[in-house]
C-alpha positions in Angstrom: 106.7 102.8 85.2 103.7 104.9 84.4 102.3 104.5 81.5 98.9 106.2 79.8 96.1 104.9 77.6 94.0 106.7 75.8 90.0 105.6 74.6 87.9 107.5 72.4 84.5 107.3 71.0 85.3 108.2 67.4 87.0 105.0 67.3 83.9 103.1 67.9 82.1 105.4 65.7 80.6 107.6 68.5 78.8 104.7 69.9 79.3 105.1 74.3 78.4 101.1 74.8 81.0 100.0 72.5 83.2 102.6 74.5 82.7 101.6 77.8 82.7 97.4 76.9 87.0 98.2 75.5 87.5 99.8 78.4 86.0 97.4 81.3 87.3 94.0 78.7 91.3 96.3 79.0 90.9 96.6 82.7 89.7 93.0 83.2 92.2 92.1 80.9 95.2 93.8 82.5 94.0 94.8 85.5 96.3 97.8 85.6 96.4 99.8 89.1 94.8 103.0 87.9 96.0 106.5 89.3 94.2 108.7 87.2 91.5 108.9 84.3 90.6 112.4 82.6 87.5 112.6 80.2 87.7 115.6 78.0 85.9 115.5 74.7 86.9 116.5 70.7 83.8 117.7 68.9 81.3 115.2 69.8 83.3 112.8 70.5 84.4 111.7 74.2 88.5 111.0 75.1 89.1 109.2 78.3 93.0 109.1 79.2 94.3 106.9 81.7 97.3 107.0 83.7 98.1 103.4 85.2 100.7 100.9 86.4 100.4 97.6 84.3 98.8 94.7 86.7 102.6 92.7 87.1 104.5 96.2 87.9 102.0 97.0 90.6 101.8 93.7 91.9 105.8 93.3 92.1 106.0 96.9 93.7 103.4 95.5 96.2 105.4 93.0 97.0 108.2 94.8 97.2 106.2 97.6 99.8 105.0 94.6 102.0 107.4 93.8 104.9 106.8 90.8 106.9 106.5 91.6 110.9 108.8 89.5 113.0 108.1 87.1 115.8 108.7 89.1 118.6 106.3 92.0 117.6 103.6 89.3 116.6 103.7 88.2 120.1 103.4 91.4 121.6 100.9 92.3 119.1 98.3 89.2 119.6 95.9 91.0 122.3 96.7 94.9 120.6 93.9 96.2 119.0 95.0 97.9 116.0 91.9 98.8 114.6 89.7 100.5 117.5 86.4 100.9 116.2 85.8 104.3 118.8 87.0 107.4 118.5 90.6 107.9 119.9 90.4 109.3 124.1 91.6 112.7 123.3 91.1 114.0 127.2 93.9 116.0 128.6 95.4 115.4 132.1 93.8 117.5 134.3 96.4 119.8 136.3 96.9 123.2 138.5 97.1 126.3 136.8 99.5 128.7 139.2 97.1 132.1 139.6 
């Protein structure tokens, strides 16, 4: 489930350092899978809003997502390169044009 948190500077009585410490000390605390942050600001104050997944959701839905390849496509697999580091041949077959 998505859930939001919101940080703002007023509570740390407009001072940015103590601001941005709360928030890094949450995420390394957490370590929610972010999908969005939005700074606005109220006055002179800055808001930061986060949207995020908590750290044990995202890690279950990983899970979840992850899908282990059976033997026979491992074999057939072992020499395929599946990350080419060129750019793909995009050459078309060459053939007669009826004029």
């Amino acid at each position: 489930m998505q859930r939001v948190r919101v940080f703002t500077s007023a509570a740390y009585g407009g001072d940015l350092a103590q601001l941005e410490r709360a928030v890094n000390d949450w995420l390394a605390a957490d370590q929610p899978q972010v999908h969005q942050i939005a700074q606005s600001t109220v006055g002179e104050h800055i808001v930061l809003t986060v949207l995020y997944v908590e750290g044990a959701e995202a890690a279950q839905r990983e899970e979840a997502a992850s899908v282990e390849v059976p033997e026979v496509f491992e074999r057939t697999l072992d020499d395929a390169e599946l990350d080419p580091s060129g750019p793909p041949d995009l050459t078309l077959p060459e053939l007669e044009l009826p004029y």
